[in-house]
Structures are given as structure tokens and as C-alpha cells.
C-alpha positions in Angstrom: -54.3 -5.2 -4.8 -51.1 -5.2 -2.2 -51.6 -5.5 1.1 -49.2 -6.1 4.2 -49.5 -8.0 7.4 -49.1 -5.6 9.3 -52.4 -3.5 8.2 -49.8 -0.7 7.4 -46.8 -0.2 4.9 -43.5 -2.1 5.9 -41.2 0.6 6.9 -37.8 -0.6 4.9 -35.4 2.0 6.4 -32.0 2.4 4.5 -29.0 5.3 3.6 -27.6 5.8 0.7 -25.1 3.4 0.0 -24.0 3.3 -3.6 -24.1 1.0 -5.3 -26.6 -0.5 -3.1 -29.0 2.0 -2.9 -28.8 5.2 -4.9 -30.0 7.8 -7.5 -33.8 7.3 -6.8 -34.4 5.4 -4.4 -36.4 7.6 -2.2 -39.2 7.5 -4.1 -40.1 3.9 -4.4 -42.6 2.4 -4.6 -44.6 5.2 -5.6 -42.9 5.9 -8.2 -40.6 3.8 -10.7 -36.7 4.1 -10.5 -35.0 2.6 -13.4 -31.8 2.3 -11.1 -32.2 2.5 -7.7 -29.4 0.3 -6.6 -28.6 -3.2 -6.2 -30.2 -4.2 -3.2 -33.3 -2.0 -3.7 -33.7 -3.9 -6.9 -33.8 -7.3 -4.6 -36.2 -5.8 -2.1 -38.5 -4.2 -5.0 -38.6 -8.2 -6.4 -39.2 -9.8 -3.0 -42.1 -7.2 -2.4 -43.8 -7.5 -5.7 -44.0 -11.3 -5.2 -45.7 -11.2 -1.9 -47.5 -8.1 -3.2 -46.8 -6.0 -0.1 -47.0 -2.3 0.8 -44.2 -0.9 1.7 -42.1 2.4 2.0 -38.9 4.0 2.1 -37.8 5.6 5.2 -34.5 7.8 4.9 -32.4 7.0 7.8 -30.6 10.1 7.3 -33.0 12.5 6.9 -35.5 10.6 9.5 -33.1 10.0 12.3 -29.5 11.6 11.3 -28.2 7.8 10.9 -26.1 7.5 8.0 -23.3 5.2 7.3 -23.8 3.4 10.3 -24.9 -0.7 10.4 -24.6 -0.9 13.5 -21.9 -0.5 16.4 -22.4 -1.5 20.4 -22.9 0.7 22.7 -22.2 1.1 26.5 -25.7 0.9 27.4 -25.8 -2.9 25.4 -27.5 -1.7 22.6 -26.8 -0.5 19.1 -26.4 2.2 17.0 -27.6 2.6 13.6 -29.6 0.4 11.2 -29.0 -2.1 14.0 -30.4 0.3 16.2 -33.5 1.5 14.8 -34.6 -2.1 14.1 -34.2 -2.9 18.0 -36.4 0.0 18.7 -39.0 -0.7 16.1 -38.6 2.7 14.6 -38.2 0.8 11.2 -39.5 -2.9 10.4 -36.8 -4.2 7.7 -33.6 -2.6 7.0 -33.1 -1.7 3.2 -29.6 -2.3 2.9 -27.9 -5.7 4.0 -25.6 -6.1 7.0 -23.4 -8.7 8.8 -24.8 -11.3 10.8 -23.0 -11.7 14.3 -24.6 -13.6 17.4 -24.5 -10.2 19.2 -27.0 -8.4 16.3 -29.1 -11.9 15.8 -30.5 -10.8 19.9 -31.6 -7.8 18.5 -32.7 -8.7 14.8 -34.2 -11.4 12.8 -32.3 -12.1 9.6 -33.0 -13.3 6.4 -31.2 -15.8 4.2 -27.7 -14.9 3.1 -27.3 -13.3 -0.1 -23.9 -12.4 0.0 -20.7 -13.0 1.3 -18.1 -10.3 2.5 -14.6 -10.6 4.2 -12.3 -8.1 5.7 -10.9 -5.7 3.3 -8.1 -2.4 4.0 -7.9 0.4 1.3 -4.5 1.8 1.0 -2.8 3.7 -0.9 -1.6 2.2 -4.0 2.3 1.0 -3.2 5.0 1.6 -5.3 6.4 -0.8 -7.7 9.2 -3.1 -6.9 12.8 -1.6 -7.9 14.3 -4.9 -9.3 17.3 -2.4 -10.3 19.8 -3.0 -8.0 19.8 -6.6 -7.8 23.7 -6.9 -7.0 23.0 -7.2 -3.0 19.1 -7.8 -3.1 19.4 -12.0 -3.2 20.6 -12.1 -0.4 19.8 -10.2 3.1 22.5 -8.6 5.2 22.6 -11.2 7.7 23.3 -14.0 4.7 26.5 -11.5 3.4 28.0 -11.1 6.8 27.5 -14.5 7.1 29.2 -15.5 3.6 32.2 -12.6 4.2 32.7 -14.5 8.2 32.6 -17.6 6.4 35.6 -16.1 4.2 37.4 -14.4 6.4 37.2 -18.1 8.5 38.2 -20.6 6.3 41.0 -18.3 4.9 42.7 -18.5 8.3 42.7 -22.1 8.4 44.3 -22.2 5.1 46.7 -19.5 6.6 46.9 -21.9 9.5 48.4 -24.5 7.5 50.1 -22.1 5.1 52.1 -21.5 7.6 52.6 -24.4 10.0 52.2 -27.6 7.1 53.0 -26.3 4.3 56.3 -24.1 5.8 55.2 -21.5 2.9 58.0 -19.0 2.3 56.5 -14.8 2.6 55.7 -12.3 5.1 53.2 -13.2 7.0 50.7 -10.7 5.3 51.0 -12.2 2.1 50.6 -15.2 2.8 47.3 -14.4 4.6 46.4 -11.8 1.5 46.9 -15.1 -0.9 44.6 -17.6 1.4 41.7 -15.1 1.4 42.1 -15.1 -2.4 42.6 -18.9 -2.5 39.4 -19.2 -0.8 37.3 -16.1 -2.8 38.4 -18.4 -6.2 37.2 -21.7 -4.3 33.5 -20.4 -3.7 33.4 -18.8 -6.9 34.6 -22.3 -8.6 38.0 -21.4 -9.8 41.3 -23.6 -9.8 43.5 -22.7 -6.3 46.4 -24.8 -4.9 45.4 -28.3 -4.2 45.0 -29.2 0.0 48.3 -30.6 1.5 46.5 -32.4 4.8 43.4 -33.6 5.5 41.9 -31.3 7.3 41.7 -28.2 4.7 40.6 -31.2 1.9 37.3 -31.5 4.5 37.3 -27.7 5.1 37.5 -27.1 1.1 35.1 -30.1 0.0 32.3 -28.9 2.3 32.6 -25.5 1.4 32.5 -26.1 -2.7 29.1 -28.5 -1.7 27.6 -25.3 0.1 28.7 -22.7 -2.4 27.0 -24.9 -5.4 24.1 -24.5 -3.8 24.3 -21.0 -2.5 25.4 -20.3 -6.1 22.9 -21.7 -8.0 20.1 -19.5 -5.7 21.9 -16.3 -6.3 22.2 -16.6 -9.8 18.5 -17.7 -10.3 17.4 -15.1 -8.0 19.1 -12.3 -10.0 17.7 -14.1 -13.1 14.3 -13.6 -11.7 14.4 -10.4 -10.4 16.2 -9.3 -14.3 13.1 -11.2 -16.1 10.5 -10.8 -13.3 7.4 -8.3 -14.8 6.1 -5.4 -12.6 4.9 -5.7 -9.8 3.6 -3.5 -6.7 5.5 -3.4 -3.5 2.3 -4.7 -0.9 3.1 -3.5 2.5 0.8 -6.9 4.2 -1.4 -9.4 3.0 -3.0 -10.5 5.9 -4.3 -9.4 9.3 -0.8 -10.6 11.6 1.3 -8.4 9.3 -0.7 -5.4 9.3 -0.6 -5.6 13.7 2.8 -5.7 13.5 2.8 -2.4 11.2 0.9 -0.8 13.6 2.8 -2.0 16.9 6.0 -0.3 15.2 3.9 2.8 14.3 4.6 2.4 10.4 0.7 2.9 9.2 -2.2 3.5 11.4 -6.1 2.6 11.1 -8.7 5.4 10.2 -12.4 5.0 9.9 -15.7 6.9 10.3 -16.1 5.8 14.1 -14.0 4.7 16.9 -14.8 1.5 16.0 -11.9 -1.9 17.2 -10.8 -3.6 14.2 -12.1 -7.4 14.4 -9.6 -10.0 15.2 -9.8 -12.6 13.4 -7.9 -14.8 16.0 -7.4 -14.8 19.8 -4.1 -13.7 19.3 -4.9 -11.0 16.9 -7.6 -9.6 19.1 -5.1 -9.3 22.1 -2.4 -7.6 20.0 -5.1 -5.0 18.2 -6.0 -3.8 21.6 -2.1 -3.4 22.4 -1.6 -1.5 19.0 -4.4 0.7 19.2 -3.2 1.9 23.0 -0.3 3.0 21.8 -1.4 4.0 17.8 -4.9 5.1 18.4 -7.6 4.8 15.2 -7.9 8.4 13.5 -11.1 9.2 12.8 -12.5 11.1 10.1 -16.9 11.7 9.6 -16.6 12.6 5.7 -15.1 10.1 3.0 -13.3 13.0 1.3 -12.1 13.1 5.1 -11.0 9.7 5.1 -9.5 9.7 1.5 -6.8 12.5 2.5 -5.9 10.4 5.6 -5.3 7.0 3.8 -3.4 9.3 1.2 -1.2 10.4 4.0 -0.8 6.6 5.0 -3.4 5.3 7.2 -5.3 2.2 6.6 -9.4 1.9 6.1 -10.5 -1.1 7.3 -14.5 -2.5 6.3 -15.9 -5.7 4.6 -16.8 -6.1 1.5 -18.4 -8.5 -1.2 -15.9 -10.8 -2.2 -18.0 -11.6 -5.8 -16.3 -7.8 -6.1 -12.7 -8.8 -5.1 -11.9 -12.2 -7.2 -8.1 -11.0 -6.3 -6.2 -10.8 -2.8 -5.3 -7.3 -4.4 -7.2 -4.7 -6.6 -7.7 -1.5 -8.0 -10.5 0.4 -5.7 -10.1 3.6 -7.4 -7.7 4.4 -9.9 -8.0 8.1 -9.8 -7.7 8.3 -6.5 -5.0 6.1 -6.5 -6.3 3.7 -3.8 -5.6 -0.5 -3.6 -7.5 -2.9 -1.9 -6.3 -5.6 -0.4 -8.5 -8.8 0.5 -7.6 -10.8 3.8 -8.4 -14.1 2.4 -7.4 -15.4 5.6 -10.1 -13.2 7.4 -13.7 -13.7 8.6 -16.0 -14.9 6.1 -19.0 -13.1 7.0 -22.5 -13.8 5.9 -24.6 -11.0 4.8 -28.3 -10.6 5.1 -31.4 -7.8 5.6 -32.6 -7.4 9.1 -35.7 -7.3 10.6 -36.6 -6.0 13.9 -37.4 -8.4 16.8 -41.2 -8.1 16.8 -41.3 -9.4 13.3 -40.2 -12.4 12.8 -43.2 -13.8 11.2 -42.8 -11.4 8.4 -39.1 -12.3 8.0 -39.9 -15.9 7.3 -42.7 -14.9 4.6 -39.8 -12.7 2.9 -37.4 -15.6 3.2 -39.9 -18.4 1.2 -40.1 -14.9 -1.5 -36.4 -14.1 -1.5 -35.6 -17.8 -2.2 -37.1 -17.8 -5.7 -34.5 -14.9 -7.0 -31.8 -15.7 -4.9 -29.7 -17.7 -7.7 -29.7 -15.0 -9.7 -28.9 -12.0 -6.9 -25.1 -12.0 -8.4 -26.6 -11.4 -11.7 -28.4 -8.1 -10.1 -25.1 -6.8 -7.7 -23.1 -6.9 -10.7 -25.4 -5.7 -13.0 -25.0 -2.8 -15.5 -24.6 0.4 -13.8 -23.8 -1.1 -10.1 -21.1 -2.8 -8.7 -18.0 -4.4 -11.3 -15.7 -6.7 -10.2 -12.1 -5.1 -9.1 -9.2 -5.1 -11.5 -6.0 -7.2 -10.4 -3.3 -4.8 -9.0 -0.7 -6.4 -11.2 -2.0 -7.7 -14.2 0.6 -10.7 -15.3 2.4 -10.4 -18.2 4.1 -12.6 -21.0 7.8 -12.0 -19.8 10.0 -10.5 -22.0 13.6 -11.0 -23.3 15.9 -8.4 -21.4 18.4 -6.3 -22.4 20.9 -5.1 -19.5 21.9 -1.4 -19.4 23.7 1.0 -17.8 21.0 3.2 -15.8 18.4 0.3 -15.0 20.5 -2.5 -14.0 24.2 -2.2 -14.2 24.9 1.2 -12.3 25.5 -0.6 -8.5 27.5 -2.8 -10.3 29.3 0.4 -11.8 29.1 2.2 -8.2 30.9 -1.2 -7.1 33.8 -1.2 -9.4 34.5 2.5 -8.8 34.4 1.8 -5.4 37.1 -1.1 -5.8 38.7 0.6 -7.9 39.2 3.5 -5.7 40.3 1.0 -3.3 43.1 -0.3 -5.2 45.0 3.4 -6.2 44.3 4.2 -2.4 46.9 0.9 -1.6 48.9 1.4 -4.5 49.6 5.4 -3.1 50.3 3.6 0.3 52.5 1.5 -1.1 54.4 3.8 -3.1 54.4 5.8 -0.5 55.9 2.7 1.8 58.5 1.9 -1.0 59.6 5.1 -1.6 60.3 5.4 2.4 62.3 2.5 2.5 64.6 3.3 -0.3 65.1 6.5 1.5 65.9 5.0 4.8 68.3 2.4 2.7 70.0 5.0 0.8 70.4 7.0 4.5 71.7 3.8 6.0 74.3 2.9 2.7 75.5 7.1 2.9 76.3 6.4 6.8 78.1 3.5 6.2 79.9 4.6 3.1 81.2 7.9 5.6 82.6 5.8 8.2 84.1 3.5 5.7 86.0 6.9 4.7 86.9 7.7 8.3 88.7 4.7 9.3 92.4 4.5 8.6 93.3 2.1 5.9 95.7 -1.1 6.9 98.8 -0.5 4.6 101.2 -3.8 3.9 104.9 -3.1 3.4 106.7 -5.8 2.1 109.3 -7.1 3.7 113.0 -7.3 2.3 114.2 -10.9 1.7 
């Protein structure tokens, strides 16, 4: 026959939490429930080892607690699970929580049974546009740096163009013809040999740069042409979502005004600077909080990381949401609490809980509960590719029209120019011609001999 230490039942309050707790679970023990969530299943095993009495008290219905662990409060205490184990109102909580030094004053914990680590839900990025990969090797400060470097050593060759070499030409030609000279050099093409020392340095440096600068930009493009889909992940970790917020590009949103957790010094200084200025949007309902991280805002929890074998997974396909697992977070142990007067009855659960706990990630990722998350971007076996027109070769396209363009715009000047000086010539050779007219011709008479 069960009995319990305490001469009553053992008050296991809880919420539901699916997949944790679920479906039936109200009416344990008295009556069976073929699924009543993962963590009720553990508690159910634990309690019919020691052969306890025990009962489920609904948080939400019992004290209007629901989806709350447990959050400080002004006063020092909690709120919550957290709470309601502090004030003995329940003697266990039925659902497992974090365990922090600030909730082991208030609670006695048992052993860990899981692990979690910061999580965000967002929603799910667009892919990568590999399309226009004409300008995308290279940032703009590397192509202003490239076109300076140009437009440099072209007037050092204009330099001694003009000065060594005594080259023959306007000015502007000779100039036009070094910035050629030097666009055919770093693209590995034949142009005069040097005539002094200086521009054989200036050129031999440059063609050991451009190899290398080459070689990137045509293995980037190479990759980016052969590279399979992939999605467009606005952070990874914690630092790069902070400085998202600081320039107001997302924002947090979760049920309570609750601080995201730092998980450095630094990071814990510039969260309270972000939130001051991008404040955390807070929605009670998950539908609530589905529409907001739809509009852009970040959700930021824990969660089990036996669930999340990928920095980045599917959370809900329908919905369209990613998760994305800060592997350089917190790793937080998880454990059930019990309340401060009972610590006697927490080490009698732990000697229980020890003889199922190798086989606990059997039951959270057992039939009907919790799956592991699919990869965001599942790898695949790369593929020959096949340029065309519309996916890869149309800012190439845009590029030569542009040019293009270019070029009949100068050739109109110049026609224009031309045209304009063989008027002028023609004006100055009709002037001359009339004044040739005007003056008197000499006339020689002979003289008689």
C-alpha cells in the first residue's frame, strides 16, 4: 500500500507545458493516462518506486500561474512555480526548471536530468541570393580600394610616360593608355615592358598582389555559383543579436518583462543599454507572440539541447519559425524543485530518480513527445551548374549595357568635338582664302635688255 512521508499526498504542482505535461495529466494518479507528457511520465516512475501518494495540483486553475518558472520580484521573492514552492503552497514542482544560485535559496533541487541552453525563435530568413555574384566577392571598401589602387599606379606610369619615356600624345591619351596598361597588368595580360626601375618594382609588386587577389575572387565566385541553398541567418550568437538591437533592426518579445540573460559581463552591460533605448514587447498569449516574431521580433527562452543537435532548426514549419541555438550560451542544468521545508523528501526522490535516469532521453524523445529539430539547411550533394541568363548572368548583362552605353555617349561627344573642329578649320581656311583675294597681287615686268 503507498504511503508518503508526509502523512498526506505530495502536492506535485505543474501547468501545462506540452510536451512535458499534457493531454491527461490532471487526472493522475487516480486514474491512468497513456500520455500524459514527458516529465509526468518521470515523476509517475519515481513515485511508483518509492510507492508514494501523491497528487496533481493545477497551477493554473489553483493559483492563475501559468507559464511562469519563476521570475524575481521587487520584494526578493519569486513568482511562479518558483514561487509557490517558497510559500509551501505546493511540495514538488511537476515540471522541471533551471537551477540558478538565486532559486537554490528558495528550493531544493534534484539531480539534473536535462540540459538546456539559450535559444531565439525567429522568423525563418530568406535564402541567400548567390545571383549577382559580379560585385558580391568583394565589399565596397575592397573595390574602391582596387579602383584607388588603379587610378594610382596608372599615374606613376603616366609619370614616367611622360618624363622617362618622352612619349609622344596629348596628355590625355597618354594618361587614357596608362590606366589601360595597368587594367591589362592586374588582369595578367601583356603591356609595354618598364623603362626604369621604379615602375619594374611598382609593376612586380602589383602582379604578386593581383595573383593573389585573383585567385580569391575567382574561387569565391566559383563557390557562390556551385554553393547549395542556404538560409540568410541574421546572428548566431548572443554579441551579434545586441548589436541588432542597439541599431533597432529586431527587437525581443516575450510573455513578461523579463531581461534577457547575458551570458558575459560585457553582454549584460550592453543588454541593459539596448533594452533602454528598444524596450522588450510583451505579449500574454503565444498566438500573441507568434504575430510579433512574424512582424520581426525575437523570442528568447531555453531549451533542451537533446532537441536542438543543430545551431539552426526548423521549430515550426507551418508557421514558418527557425530556431537558432547559442552554442556559445549558458549551459544550464535542469532539474524538479522542491520547496525549502522538504529537503528530506528531495534526497529520497533523488536515490529513486537515479535508477531511470539513463534512460530519461529515451522517455523526452519518446513517441508522441518531443522530436529532435530538423537542420535549417539540410546539405546537399552539389551539383554541376549551368550559367543562364536570368539567375546568374543578368548584372553581368546590366554591366555591359551600362558600358556600353558609356561608350556611344563618348563617341557622340566626340563626333560632336570633331565635327566642331572641322567647322572652325573650314571657318579659319574661308577667312584666309578671302584676304588672300583681297590683297593686290605683285606683278613682274620684265625688263628690256
Amino acid at each position: 500500500m503507498s504511503w508518503s512521508p508526509l502523512g498526506r499526498p505530495i502536492r506535485v504542482g505543474l501547468f501545462e507545458h506540452d510536451p512535458d505535461a499534457f493531454n491527461c495529466f490532471r487526472r493522475m494518479p487516480k486514474k491512468p493516462c497513456a500520455k500524459p507528457g514527458a516529465e509526468m511520465e518521470i515523476i509517475s516512475m519515481v513515485m511508483k518506486i518509492l510507492d508514494w501518494q501523491w497528487e496533481v495540483i493545477d497551477t493554473e486553475k489553483e493559483f492563475d500561474v501559468v507559464n511562469d518558472f519563476g521570475n524575481p520580484k521587487p520584494d526578493g521573492n519569486f513568482s511562479g512555480i518558483m514561487g509557490l514552492l517558497a510559500e509551501d503552497k505546493i511540495d514538488m514542482s511537476g515540471l522541471s526548471m533551471r537551477i540558478t544560485p538565486a532559486r537554490m535559496a528558495f528550493a531544493h533541487f534534484t539531480f539534473p536530468i536535462r540540459y538546456f541552453q539559450q535559444v531565439y525563435i525567429i522568423k525563418r530568413p530568406p535564402e541567400n541570393d548567390f545571383r549577382n555574384f559580379v560585385f558580391a566577392p568583394f565589399t565596397t571598401d575592397m573595390w574602391l580600394l582596387l579602383l584607388a589602387t588603379i587610378m594610382g599606379v596608372s599615374t606613376m606610369r603616366f609619370a614616367c610616360a611622360l618624363y622617362w619615356d618622352s612619349r609622344v600624345g596629348s596628355k590625355f591619351n597618354i594618361y587614357t593608355s596608362s590606366v589601360l596598361e595597368t587594367f591589362g597588368l592586374m588582369l595578367k595580360q601583356r603591356v609595354q615592358d618598364p623603362t626604369v626601375i621604379s615602375t619594374m618594382l611598382l609593376e612586380g609588386f602589383l602582379i604578386v598582389a593581383m595573383m593573389s587577389i585573383a585567385q580569391y575572387y575567382q574561387t569565391s565566385m566559383n563557390s557562390r555559383l556551385t554553393a547549395p541553398p542556404s538560409s540568410r541567418i541574421p546572428f548566431y550568437h548572443q554579441n551579434q543579436l545586441i548589436e541588432l538591437l542597439l541599431e533597432k533592426e529586431t527587437y525581443l518579445t516575450y510573455y513578461f518583462n523579463l531581461s534577457l540573460e547575458g551570458s558575459t559581463e560585457k553582454n549584460e552591460y550592453n543588454i541593459k543599454r539596448a533594452l533602454a533605448m528598444n524596450p522588450i514587447v510583451v505579449r500574454a498569449k503565444e498566438v500573441d507572440l507568434i504575430k510579433e516574431i512574424q512582424k520581426g521580433g525575437v523570442f528568447y527562452s531555453t531549451y533542451d539541447i537533446e532537441f536542438l543537435p543543430q545551431a539552426v532548426s526548423v521549430w515550426d514549419k507551418r508557421q514558418g519559425l527557425t530556431v537558432i541555438r547559442d552554442t556559445s550560451g549558458i549551459l544550464s542544468y535542469v532539474a524538479f524543485g522542491f520547496s525549502i521545508s522538504n529537503r528530506k523528501l528531495c534526497q529520497m526522490f533523488n536515490k529513486a530518480l537515479l535508477k531511470i535516469l539513463p534512460g530519461i532521453a529515451s522517455i523526452t524523445l519518446g513517441p508522441g513527445y518531443g522530436t529532435k529539430k530538423q537542420a535549417e539547411d539540410i546539405t546537399v550533394q552539389v551539383k554541376k551548374t549551368r550559367l543562364s541568363f536570368k539567375k546568374h548572368l543578368e548584372q553581368l548583362f546590366y554591366i555591359y549595357l551600362i558600358g556600353c552605353g558609356i561608350a556611344v555617349v563618348f563617341f557622340i561627344i566626340e563626333k560632336i568635338f570633331y565635327r566642331v573642329r572641322v567647322l572652325n578649320r573650314q571657318k579659319v581656311y574661308q577667312v584666309n582664302r578671302q584676304e588672300s583675294d583681297v590683297t593686290p597681287q605683285c606683278t613682274f615686268t620684265p625688263l628690256p635688255y
